[in-house]
N, C-alpha and C positions, 0 to 999 in steps of 0.2 A: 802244433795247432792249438788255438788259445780256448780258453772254455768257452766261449762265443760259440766260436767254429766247429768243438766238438758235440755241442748241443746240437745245431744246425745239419750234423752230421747224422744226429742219432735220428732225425726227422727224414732226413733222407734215407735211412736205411731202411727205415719203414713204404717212405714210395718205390722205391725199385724192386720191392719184393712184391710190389700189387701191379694194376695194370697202369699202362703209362699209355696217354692218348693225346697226343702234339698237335699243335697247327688247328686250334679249335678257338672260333671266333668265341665261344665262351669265357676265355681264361679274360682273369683281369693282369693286366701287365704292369706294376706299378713302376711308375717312372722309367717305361720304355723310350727309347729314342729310336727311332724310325731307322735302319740300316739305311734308306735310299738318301738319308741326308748325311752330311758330315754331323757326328759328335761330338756335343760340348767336349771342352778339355779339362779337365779338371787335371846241434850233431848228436845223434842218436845212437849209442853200443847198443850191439848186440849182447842179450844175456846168453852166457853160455852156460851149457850144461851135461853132462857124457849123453853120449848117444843112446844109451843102452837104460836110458830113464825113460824112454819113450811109453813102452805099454803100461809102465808105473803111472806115470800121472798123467794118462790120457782121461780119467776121470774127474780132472779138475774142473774148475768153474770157467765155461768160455773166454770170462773175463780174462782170464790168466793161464792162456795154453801154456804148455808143456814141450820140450822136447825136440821142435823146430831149430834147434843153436848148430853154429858155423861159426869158421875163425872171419874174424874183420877180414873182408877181402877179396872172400870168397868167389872166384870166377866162374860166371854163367856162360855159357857161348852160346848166343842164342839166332834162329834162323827163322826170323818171327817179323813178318811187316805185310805189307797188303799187295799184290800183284807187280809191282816194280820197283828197282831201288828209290823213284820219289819218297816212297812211301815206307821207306825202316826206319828203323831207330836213329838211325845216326844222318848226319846231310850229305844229300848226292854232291855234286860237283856242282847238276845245273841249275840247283836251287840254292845251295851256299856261295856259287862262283868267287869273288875272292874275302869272301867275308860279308856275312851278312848279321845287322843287328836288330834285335827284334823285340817286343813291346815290353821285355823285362830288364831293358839296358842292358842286355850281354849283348856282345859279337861270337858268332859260329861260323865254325871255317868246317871245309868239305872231311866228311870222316867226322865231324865229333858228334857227341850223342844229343840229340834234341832234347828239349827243357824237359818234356815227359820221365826222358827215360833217365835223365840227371837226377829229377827228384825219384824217381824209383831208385836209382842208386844210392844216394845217399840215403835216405830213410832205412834201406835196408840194410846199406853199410857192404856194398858188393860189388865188385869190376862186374861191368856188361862188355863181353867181346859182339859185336854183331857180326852175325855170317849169314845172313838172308842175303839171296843170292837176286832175288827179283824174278824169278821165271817167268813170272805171269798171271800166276794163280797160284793158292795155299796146296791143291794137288800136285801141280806140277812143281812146287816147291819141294814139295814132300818126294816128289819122285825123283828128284837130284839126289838126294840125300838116303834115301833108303837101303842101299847098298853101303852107308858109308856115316852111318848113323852115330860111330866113334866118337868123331870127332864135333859133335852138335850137342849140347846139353837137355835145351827147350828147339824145339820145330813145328811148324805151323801145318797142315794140310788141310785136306779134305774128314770132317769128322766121320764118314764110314771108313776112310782109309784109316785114318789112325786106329777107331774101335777094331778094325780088323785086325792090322797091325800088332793090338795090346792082346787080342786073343792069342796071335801067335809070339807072343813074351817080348817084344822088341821096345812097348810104351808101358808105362807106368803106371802102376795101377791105382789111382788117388784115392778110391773108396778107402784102401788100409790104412789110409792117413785121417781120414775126414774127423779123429776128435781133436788131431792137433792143425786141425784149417778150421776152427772156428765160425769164421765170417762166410768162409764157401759151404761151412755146414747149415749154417743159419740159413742161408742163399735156398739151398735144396730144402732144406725142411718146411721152408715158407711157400715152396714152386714146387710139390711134387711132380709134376706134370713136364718140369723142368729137368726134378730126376730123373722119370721115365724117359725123359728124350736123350740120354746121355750116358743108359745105361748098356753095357758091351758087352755084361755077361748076365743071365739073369741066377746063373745058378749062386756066383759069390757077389751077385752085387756091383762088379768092377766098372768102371768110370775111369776111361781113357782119355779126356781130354778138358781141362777146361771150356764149356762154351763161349761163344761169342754171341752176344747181342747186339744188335745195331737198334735200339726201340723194344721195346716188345709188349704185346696186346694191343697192338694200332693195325692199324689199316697200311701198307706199303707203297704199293704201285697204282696208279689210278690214271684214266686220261686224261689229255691235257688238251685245249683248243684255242687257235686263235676268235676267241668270241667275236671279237668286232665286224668281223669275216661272219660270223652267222647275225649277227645285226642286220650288216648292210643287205643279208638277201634276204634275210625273211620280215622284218619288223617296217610298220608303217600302212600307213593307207593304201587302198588302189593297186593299179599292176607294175610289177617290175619291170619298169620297160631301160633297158641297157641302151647305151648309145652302138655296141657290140657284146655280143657271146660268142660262143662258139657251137657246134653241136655236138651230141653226146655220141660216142660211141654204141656200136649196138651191144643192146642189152643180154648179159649173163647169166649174171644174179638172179636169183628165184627169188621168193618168199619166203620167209624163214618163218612171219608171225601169222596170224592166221588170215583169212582173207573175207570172213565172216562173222556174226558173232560181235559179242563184247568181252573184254576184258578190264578188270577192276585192277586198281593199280593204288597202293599208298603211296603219296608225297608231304613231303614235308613243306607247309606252309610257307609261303614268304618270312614270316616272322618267326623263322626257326624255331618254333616253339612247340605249334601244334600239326596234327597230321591229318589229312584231308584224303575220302579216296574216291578217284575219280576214273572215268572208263574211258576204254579205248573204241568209239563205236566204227566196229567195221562192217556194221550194215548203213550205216549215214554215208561213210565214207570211202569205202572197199581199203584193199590195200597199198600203202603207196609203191610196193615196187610193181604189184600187181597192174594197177593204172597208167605207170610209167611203160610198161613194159608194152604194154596194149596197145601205148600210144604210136610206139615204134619210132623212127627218127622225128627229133627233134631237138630243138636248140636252146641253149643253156637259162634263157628268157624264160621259155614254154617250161621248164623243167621246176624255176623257180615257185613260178606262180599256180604250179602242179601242188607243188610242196606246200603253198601257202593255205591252199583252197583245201588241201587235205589238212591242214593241222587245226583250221578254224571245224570243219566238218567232225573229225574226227573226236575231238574234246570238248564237240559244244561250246566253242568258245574262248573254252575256261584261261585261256593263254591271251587275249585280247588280240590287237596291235601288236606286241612283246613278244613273237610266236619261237624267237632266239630263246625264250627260258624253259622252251620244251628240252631243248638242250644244254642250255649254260645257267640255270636260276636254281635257286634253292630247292624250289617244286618240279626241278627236270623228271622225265618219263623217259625218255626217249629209251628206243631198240637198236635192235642192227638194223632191222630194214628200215627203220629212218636216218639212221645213220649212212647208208648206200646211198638214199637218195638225194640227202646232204651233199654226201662227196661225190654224189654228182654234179650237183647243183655247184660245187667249189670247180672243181676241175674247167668245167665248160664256162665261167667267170669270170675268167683271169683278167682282163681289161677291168672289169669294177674291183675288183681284191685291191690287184701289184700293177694295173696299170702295164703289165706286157702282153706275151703271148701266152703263157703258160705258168701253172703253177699244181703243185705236187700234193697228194692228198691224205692219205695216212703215212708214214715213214718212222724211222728209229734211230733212236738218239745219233751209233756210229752205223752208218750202212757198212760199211767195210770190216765189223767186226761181230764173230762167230756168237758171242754173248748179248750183245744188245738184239744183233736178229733177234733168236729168239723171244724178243719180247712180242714179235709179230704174233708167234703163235701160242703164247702167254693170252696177249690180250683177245684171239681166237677164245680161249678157254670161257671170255669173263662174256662177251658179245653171242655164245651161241651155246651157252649153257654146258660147259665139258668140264668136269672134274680132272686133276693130276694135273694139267698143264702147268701151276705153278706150285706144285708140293714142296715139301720140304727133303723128299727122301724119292729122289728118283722123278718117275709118273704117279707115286700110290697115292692112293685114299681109302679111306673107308666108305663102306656102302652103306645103305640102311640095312642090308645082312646084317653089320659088324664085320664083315668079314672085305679083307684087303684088296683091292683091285686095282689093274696096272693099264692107264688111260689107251696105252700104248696097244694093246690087244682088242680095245673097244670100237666099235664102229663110229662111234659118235664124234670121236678124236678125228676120223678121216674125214665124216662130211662136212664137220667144221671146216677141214682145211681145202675140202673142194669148194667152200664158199670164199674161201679168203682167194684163193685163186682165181676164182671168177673176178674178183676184185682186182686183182691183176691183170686180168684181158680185156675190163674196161677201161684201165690205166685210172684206178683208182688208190693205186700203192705208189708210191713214189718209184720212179726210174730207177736211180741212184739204190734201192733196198731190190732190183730185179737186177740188176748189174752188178752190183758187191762193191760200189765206187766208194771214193772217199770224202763221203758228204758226212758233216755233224748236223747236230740241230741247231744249233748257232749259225751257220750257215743259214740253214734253211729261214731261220728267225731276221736274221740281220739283211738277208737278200730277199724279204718279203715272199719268197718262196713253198713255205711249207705250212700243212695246214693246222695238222694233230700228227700224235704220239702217245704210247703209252710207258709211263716211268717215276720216277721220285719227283716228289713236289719240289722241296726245300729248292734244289739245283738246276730243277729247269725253268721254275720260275723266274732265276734269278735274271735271265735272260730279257725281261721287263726294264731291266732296270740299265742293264748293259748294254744290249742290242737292241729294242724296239724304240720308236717315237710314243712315247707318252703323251707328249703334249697334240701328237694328231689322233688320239685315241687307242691305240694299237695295243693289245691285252694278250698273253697267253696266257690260258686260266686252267686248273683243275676243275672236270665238270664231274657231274653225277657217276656213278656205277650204272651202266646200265640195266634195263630190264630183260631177262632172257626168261628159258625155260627151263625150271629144275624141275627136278626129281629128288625131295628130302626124304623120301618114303612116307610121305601122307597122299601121297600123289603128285601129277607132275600139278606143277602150278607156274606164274610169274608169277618172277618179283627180283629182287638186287640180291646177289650175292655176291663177294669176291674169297679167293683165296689167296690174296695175295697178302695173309695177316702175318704180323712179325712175332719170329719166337726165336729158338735156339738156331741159329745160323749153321752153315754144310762146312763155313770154315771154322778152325780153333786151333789149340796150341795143346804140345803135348810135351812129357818129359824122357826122354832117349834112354832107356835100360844101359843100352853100351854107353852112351857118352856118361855119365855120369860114374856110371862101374861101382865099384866100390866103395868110389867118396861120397861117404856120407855128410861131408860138407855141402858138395853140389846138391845134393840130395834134398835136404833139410834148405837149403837156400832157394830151390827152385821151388818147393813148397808152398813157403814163406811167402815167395812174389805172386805165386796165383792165388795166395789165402788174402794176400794183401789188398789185389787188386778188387776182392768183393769186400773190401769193408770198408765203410760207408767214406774214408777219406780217399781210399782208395777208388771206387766212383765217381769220385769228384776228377781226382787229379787223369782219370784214362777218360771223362770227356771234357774237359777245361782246358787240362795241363796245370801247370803252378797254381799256386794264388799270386802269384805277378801278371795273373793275366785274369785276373778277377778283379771286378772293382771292389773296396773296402769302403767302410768307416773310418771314422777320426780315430776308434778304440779298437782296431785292427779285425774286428769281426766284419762277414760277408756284408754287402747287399742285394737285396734280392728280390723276387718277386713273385708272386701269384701262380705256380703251375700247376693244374688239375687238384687245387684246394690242399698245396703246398708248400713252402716258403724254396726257391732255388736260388742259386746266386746268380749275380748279373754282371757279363761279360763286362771288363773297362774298358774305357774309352778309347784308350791305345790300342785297344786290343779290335774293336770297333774300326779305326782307322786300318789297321795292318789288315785284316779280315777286305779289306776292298781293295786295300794298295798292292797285296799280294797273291790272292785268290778271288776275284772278281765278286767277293761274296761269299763265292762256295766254302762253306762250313766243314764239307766232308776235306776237300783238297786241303781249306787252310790245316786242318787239325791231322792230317795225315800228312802234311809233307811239309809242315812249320813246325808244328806244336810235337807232333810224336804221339798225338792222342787217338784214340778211334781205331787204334788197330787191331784190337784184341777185346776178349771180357764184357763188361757192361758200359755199354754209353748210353748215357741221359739222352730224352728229346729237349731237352729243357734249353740248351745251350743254342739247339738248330732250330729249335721254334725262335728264338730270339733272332736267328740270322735270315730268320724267312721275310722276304719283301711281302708288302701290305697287299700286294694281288693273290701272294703264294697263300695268305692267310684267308684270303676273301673265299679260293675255292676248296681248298681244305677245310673252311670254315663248314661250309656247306654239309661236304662230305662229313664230315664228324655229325654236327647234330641228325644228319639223316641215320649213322651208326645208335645213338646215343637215343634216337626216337623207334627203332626195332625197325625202319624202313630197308637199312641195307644188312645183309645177314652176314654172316663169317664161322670161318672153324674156330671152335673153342680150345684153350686151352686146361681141357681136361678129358677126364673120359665121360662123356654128356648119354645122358638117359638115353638120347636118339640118335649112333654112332655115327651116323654122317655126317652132323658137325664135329665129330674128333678130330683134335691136328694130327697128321702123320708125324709120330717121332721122327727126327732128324737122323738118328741110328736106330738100327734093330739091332736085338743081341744076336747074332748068328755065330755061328761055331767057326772053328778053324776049319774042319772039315766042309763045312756048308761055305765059305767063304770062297775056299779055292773051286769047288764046283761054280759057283756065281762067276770065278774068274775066269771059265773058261766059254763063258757066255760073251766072245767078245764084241758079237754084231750086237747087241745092246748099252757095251759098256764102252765100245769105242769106235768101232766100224761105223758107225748110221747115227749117232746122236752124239755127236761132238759140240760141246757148251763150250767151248774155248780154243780161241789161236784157230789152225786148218784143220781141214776136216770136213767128212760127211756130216751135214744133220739132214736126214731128211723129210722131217718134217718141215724144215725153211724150205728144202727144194720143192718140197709137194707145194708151196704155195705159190714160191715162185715159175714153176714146170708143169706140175700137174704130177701125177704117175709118173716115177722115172727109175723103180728098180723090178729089176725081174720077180714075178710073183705079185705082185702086188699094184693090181689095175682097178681097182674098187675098193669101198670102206670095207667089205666084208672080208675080200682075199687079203687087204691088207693087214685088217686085223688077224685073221688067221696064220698068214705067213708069221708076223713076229711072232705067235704064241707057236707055231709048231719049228719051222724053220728058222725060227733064231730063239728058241728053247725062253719064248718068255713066260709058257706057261710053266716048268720047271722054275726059270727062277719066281716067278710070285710062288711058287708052293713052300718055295721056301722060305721066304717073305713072311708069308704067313704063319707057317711054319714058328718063326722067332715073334713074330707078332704076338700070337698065344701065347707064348712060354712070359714075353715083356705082357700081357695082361692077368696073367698068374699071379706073378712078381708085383705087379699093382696091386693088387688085392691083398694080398701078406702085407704090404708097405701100409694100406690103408686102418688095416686092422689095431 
């Protein structure tokens, strides 16, 4: 890397130790090129050194670690990549088929190592064997392997599995190394909050796994809506008169906001700048599912112009004609109960939408798979005010106690989900997500069929560009966070929260006590790759890949541009073309099953903001400045005055002893809430069913059954339990 680049590097090092916040119409992009358009065209040794110099000059200057050396050559077998072989090190069959060349002028044939892990190899001067097996998931990875951990070097899993794992001596304990990993020291010294997430033991310290970032201090998951679909029914003069609707199913849904009364609500201005706060007057207007429901049958017409007459009524106005930006504008408001009446208003309109008989109203990305559900009752958590639904560490959070609490035990998690169900018997959920079929969102986007969802911008946006008609208006847009009812401990109030903020990810990579054994070559090698991957070139090359896939200068240095008042590099042109010709866009796909990048470590938003289409950016835009103006709230990452914004560490230090008691909790850990592949969850089935295990026929027995009969109140005490001991251990670290 030339001095240019290592300057440019030293600037990044500094952003990724702060917070990193993407997809914000603020940024200036200099000399961007639109993704939606085609693009202009335009050996290193190892030092070595006896192993046994190690605790000698661990006190040397970071500049100049110590002790890290291996012979040239040294082999890693590593079992490290993202939920299927697309996605390892090396090229599947059905992405390399008989040779594929890609934007750096090389050809790759099935089996060889992707450009990532070529330059990791040779920088570090080391064979990579890949033995990631593809399970499924970094758990179920880790579960192949666990009995047989010999013969693996580096393995990916679940970060409680591993920390548990490392308690009982099987993973590596990185803290012993941390003065000869420099860059991963500097990483934690700058993020303690990042230490606290990662740490497995609190008595010595120990640090079982490199974390993974995908982003981190941004916002994650957010809804997404066909707006132009809320155009045509809410906006313009006069009454909705359809040439056809349909009529609404009878009514389930209660009320969730109140039916009286005002409520004050901050929004962000049109002109993202300033913030305005305006009421909800439900003595003007009652409430709409309240009025809807009074009305008792009727049709999709009478439903609209319910909607319209309540949203003029209810804000005084303040929406005009435009009454779509109560829900899709920079100043959105909107709740669940206007959201119900929406997706009423959608379902019973299918001739004005798609022009058939029918069209589908909330839904997830894969219906037919056990992890995207979940997002159903993810986006329950953010719609009806429920904490744990999207943690980091299980169901937990912290309460305004300080003290740990497990969603799962709480009533408030059930009547959420008796409302998502009622949404289901108005046929206000998508079929397809009640039946477990094999419908995507693409699907649903491209057959005019589907309305919202809740998920990543960057990737389902991109669906604008690939499957919608632009030029007849057609938009699926990131909208607001909605407003619900929290409880911060000042009292319950509205207003926007999510927890869907990005920090240390549940996957990571760890180092095999057995497979490694006694060579201290592998040892010190495997070290070396996860110290490498946090220093500032090393950031670069785990979310870019090479610099052949970066555009340059005449004088070999980056070019770049403007990210959250930073200079980043700017993806090249060919790089730009291969990014549409081989991944449709998607930035995550291209760089995990092209590039080899994004599967591990820290990845930049820098490189996925530049891949995001100019819609994906229009409502992220949105959502950002409403972050950035205190309207929408989030957990922090640290430990905050008032603990119920604290992030749930990703691990808790729990013992070996406490670990196997936790594992014999299995109706928690695997019988009833299964995140992946088959399986019970049934929290999906409460939505889609209602009540459907014995014991548990109400929020109350429900909650009580998991806390008594399936012993969740034992495992949170332990929880807590390690919770304490990890806020102990913070307070020594701060001092």
């Amino acid at each position: 890397m030339n001095k240019t680049k290592t300057l440019l590097a030293l600037l990044l090092a500094v952003l990724m130790v702060v917070s990193i916040v993407g997809c914000t119409k603020k940024i200036d992009v200099a000399e961007y090129t639109s993704p939606t358009e085609a693009p202009a065209k335009t050996e290193t040794k190892t030092e070595t050194k006896p192993a046994e110099t190690q605790t000698e000059t661990a006190a040397q200057p970071a500049a100049e670690p110590a002790g890290l050396t291996y012979a040239d050559g040294t082999v890693l077998r590593i079992a490290g990549g993202y939920n299927n072989r697309k996605n390892a090190l090396t090229f599947d069959p059905d992405i390399a088929k008989e040779g594929i060349t890609l934007a750096d002028g090389k050809t790759y044939n099935a089996g060889d190592l992707k450009p990532t892990w070529v330059e990791v190899q040779n920088v570090l001067n080391i064979k990579i064997e890949d033995k990631f097996t593809g399970a499924g998931s970094a758990a179920k990875e880790f579960d192949y392997w666990k009995e047989r951990l010999e013969e693996v070097d580096l393995v990916c899993g679940g970060a409680s599995q591993l920390s548990e794992n490392g308690v009982a001596g099987n993973i590596v304990n990185l803290a012993e190394y941390l003065d000869q990993m420099p860059n991963f020291k500097a990483y934690l010294e700058a993020n303690p909050i990042v230490r606290l997430s990662i740490t497995g033991d609190t008595n010595t310290g120990a640090i079982y796994f490199a974390p993974y970032f995908d982003g981190v201090n941004d916002i994650e998951k957010m809804p997404l809506m066909r707006v132009d679909w809320v155009a045509k029914l809410l906006d313009g003069e006069g009454e909705f008169a359809p040439e056809a609707s349909k009529d609404l199913k009878a009514a389930v849904y209660e009320p969730y906001m109140p039916t009286s009364g005002k409520v004050e609500i901050d929004v962000v201005e049109p002109d993202g700048k300033t913030v305005k706060t305006i009421a909800k007057d439900y003595d003007a207007a009652g409430n709409i599912i309240a009025n809807m429901n009074a009305k008792g049958v009727m049709t999709g017409a009478e439903a609209v112009n319910m909607l319209r007459e309540y949203i003029d009524k209810a804000y005084n106005g303040y929406y005009g004609t435009t009454r779509s930006n109560l829900f899709c504008g920079q100043n959105a408001a909107w709740d669940a109960d206007e959201l119900v009446a929406l997706l009423r208003c959608v379902v019973a309109n299918p001739q004005t939408l798609n022009g058939t008989d029918t069209v589908q109203g909330l839904f997830s990305r894969e219906e037919a798979t056990a992890s995207r559900r979940a997002d159903m009752y993810r986006f329950a958590g953010v719609l009806f005010g429920v904490r744990g639904t999207e943690s980091r560490q299980d169901f937990l959070y912290v309460g305004n106690d300080g003290k740990l609490h497990d969603a799962r035990t709480e009533t408030d998690l059930y009547k959420a989900l008796e409302r998502m169900h009622a949404m289901v018997e108005e046929g206000l959920i998508s079929e397809a997500f009640v039946n477990g079929e094999d419908v995507k969102t693409q699907n649903y986007l491209e057959q005019d069929l589907g309305f919202m969802h809740y998920d990543y911008n960057q990737t389902q946006t991109l669906y604008n560009v690939t499957k919608l008609d632009n030029a007849s208006g057609e938009k699926y847009m990131a909208v607001m966070i909605p407003v619900a009812r929290w409880n911060d401990g000042t009292g319950e109030q509205f207003m926007r929260f999510t927890e869907s903020w990005r920090s240390v990810k549940t996957d990571a990579w760890a180092i095999s006590v057995k497979g490694i054994g006694n060579d201290t070559d592998k040892l010190n090698a495997a070290l070396k790759l996860f110290d490498f991957a946090f220093s500032p070139e090393g950031q670069i090359l785990m979310s870019y890949g090479p610099d052949a896939f970066i555009k340059t200068k005449a004088d070999g240095s980056y070019e770049t541009f403007n990210f959250n008042g930073t200079e980043m590099p700017v993806i090249a042109d060919a790089t730009w073309d291969e990014l549409w010709e081989k991944a449709n866009g998607n930035y995550t796909n291209y760089g995990r099953q092209y590039l080899g990048s994004t599967l591990s470590f820290v990845k930049s938003q820098a490189f996925e903001y530049q891949c995001t289409c100019e819609v994906g950016k229009e409502g992220a835009g949105y959502i950002s400045n409403a972050i950035g103006l205190g309207t929408i709230k989030h957990p922090e990452l640290a430990i905050t005055e008032n603990p119920w914004y604290t992030s749930v560490p990703t691990v808790l230090p729990t013992t070996k002893e406490e670990n196997t008691l936790k594992s014999s909790y299995s109706d928690l850990t695997n019988n009833y809430y299964t995140g992946s592949g088959e399986g019970v969850n049934i929290l999906v089935d409460q939505i889609v069913k209602g009540y459907t295990v014995e014991g548990m026929t109400d929020a109350e027995t429900s909650a009580s059954h998991v806390a008594n009969a399936m012993s969740g109140a034992q495992y949170l005490a332990i929880q807590q339990t390690a919770y304490s001991r990890l806020l102990k251990y913070y307070e020594g670290l701060s001092k």
